[in-house]
N, C-alpha and C positions, 0 to 999 in steps of 0.2 A: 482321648486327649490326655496330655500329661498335665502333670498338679501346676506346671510352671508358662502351659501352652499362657501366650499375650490376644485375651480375648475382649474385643470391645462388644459391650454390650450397649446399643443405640436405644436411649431412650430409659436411662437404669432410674431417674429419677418417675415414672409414671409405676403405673399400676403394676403390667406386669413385667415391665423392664428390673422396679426394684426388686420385687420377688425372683427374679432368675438370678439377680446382681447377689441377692441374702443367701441361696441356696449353692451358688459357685462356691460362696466362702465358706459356706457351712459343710461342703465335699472339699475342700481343701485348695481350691483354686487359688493361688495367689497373685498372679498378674492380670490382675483387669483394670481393661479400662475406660472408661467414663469419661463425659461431658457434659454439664446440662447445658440448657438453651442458653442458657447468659452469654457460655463461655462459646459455645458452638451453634450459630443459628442451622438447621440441617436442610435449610431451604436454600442458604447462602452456598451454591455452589465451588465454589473458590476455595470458602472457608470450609469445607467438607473434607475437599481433596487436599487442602493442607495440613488438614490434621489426621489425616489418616496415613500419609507420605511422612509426618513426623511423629506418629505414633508405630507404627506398622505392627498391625494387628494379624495374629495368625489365622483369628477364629471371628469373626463377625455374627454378634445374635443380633436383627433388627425388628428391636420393640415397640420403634421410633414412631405416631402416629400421632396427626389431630383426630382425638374420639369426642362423643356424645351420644346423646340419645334419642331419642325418635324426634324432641322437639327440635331440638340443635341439628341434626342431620337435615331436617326437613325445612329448616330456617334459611340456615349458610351451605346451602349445597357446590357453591362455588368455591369457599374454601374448605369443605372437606376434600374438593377433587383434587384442589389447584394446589394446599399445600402436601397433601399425601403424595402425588405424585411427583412433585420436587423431593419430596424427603427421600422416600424411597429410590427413585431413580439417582441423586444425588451419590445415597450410601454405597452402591452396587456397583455405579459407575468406578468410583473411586477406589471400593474393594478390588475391582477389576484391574485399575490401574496401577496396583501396587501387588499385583497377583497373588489375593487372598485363594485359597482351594477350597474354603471351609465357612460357609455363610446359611445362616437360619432366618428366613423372613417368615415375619408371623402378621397372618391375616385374619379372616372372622369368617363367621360362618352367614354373614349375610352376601357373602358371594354368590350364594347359589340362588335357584329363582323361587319367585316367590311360592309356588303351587309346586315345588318338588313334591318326588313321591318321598314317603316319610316310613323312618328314618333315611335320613340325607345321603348317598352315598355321596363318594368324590367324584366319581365318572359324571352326579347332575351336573356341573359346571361347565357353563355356556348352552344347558338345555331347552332357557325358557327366560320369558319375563321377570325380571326382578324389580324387587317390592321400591317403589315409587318413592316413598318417603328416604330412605336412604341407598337412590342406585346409586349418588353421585361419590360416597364414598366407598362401596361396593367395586364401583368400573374401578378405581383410583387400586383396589388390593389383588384384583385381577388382573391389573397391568402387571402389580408386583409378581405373581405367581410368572405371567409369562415373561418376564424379566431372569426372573432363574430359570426357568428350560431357555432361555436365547445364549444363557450367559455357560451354561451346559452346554449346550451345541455345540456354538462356536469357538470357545476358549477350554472345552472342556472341562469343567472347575465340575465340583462335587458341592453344590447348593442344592437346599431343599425349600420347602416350603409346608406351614403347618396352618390347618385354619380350626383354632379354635373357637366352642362354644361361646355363650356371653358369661364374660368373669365377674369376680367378685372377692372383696377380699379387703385388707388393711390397704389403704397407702390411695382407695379409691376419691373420685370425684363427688363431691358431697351437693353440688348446685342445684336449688330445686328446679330450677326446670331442663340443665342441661346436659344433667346426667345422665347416669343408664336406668332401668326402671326398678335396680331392688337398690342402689346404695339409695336414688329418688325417697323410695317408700322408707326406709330405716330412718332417712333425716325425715320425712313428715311424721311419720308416724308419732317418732319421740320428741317432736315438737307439741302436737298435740297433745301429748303424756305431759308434756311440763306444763303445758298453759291450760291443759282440763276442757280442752275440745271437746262435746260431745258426738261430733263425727269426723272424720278423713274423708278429702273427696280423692276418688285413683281414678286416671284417667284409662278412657275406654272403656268396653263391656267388661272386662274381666276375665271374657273366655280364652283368648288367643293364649296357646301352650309353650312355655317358653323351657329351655335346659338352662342349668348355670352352673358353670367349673368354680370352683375354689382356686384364685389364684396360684397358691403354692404349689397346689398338684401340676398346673400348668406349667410353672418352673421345673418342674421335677420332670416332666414329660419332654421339657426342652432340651436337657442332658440326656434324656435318654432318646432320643433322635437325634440328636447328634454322634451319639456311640451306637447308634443301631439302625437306622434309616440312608438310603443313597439313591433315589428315584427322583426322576425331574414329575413324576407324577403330584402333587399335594396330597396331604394327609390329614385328616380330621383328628381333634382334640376333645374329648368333652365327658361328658358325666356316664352320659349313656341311656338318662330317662330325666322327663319331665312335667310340668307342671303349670296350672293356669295359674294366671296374672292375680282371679282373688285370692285361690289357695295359699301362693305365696303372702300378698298382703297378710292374710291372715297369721299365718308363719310368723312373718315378720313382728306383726301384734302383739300375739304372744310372748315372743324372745324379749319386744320391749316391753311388756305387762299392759298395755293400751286396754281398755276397756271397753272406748267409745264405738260408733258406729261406722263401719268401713261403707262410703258410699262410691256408686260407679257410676262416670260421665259418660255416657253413651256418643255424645256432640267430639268429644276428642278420639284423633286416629288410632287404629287396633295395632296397624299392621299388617306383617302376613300375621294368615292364622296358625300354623305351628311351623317351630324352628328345632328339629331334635337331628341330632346329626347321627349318622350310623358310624360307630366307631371300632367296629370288628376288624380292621386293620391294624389299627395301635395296639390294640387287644390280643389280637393273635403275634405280635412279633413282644408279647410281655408284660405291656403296661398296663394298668389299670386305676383309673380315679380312685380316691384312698378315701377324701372328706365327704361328710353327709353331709345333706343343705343345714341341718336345723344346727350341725356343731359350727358350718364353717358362718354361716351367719352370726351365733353369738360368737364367735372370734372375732368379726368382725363389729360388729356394737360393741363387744368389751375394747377392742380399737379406738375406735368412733370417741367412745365415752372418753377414754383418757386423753385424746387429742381434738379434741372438741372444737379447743381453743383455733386451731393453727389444722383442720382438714381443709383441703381443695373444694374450693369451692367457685370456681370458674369453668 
């Protein structure tokens, strides 16, 4: 892409929408373009396709998602389906309408089922059952993948699709119950630290093996599939090794100086048991994760801490 390509990135206010939005400007992109929800509801179809017709975007990144975490997925399963598959179907349609050639949907690695063999390839997808608590947002990013091989076929455009790992990073969800499971433990944890808790309760056994990206590397990865990627096939994203739910708590502990007693609810749901994606694809055409969990975590509490006042916490 040139330094001047007009690229809308969907979604530049969330997690990793702003991180891809930071790292365009910090390579030198200078047309981009943005909306957040005030200004563009992306479930509002009308309002989707009008601004895209009056933006005309050469390069569409869509970062655009309602996310959560195990309890929130497992709560409102209707509207992770119902608004992810408006948003997404919305963006596509309309990039279509206005013949973008050049579109990045990004989805998750809870696509694939829940008993994959491990490390995840991409070929598991659509091999098996997937994990209960969140298929409904799962089906919803699996539409999205076959939306870009339909919109390849037919129109022939040059879409890809990338699914990565569970992120992490500045700019994240801070809600305690409806988050994801490490920003989760960083606000209890250092809540506990303030009020001299003598224990953390973390939901579930502890064992279930989870991966976690570093937002930015995610970003980084998005530019570079976009300069380097053209297959209706998906492409996994992610670290490349992982870790259980106490280890991490633990981690986490540390980084915020916690002392007290980390305890596990057994009575709350695990999950699948491991989520680690095989990422020998991205790896072999050049990429590779750059942040280690213990730096990109305290980047992320030194975050936390200075915006304390004003983190997401819905």
């Amino acid at each position: 892409m040139e330094k001047n390509t007009r690229i809308y990135v969907a979604g530049h206010r969330g997690l990793a929408g702003s991180a891809i939005w930071n790292h365009l400007q910090e390579e030198g992109y200078d047309n981009l373009i943005g909306a957040s929800s005030s200004e563009v509801d992306l479930r509002d179809r009308p309002a989707v396709f009008d601004f895209l017709r009056s933006s005309r975007p050469e390069v569409v990144i869509d970062a655009a998602a309602k996310v959560g975490g195990i309890h929130a997925n497992d709560t409102y399963p209707a509207a992770f389906l119902s608004d992810n598959l408006q948003i997404q179907v919305n963006i596509m349609d309309a990039a279509n309408d206005i013949d973008v050639d050049r579109l990045l949907f990004l989805g998750s690695s809870c696509i694939y089922p829940k008993f994959a063999a491990q490390p995840i390839k991409e070929s598991s997808l659509l091999s098996g059952e997937l994990e209960p608590t969140n298929d409904a947002y799962a089906i919803a990013k699996i539409a999205g993948i076959m939306q870009v091989q339909a919109s390849r076929k037919q129109y022939g455009r040059h879409w890809i699709s990338a699914m990565p790992t569970n992120l992490y990073g500045p700019g994240d969800n801070f809600h305690p119950e409806n988050s994801h499971v490490l920003p989760a433990l960083l606000r209890r944890i250092h809540q506990a630290k303030v009020d001299e808790a003598p224990e953390v309760v973390i939901w579930g056994s502890g064992t279930p093996l989870r991966e976690f990206l570093y937002v930015g590397d995610l970003a980084e990865a998005s530019l570079f599939l976009l300069d380097n990627y053209d297959s209706p096939e998906t492409i996994n994203v992610g670290f490349g090794k992982d870790l259980s739910i106490h280890d991490l708590a633990r981690i986490v502990a540390d980084i915020v100086g916690y002392q007290g007693v980390l305890k596990q609810d057994p009575t709350k749901p695990d999950g699948t048991p491991r989520k680690l994606l095989d990422v020998s694809r991205i790896n072999d055409l050049g990429w590779h994760a750059r942040t280690g969990l213990v730096e990109g975590i305290s980047a992320t509490y030194t975050w936390y801490l200075e915006n304390i006042t004003s983190v997401r916490t819905r």
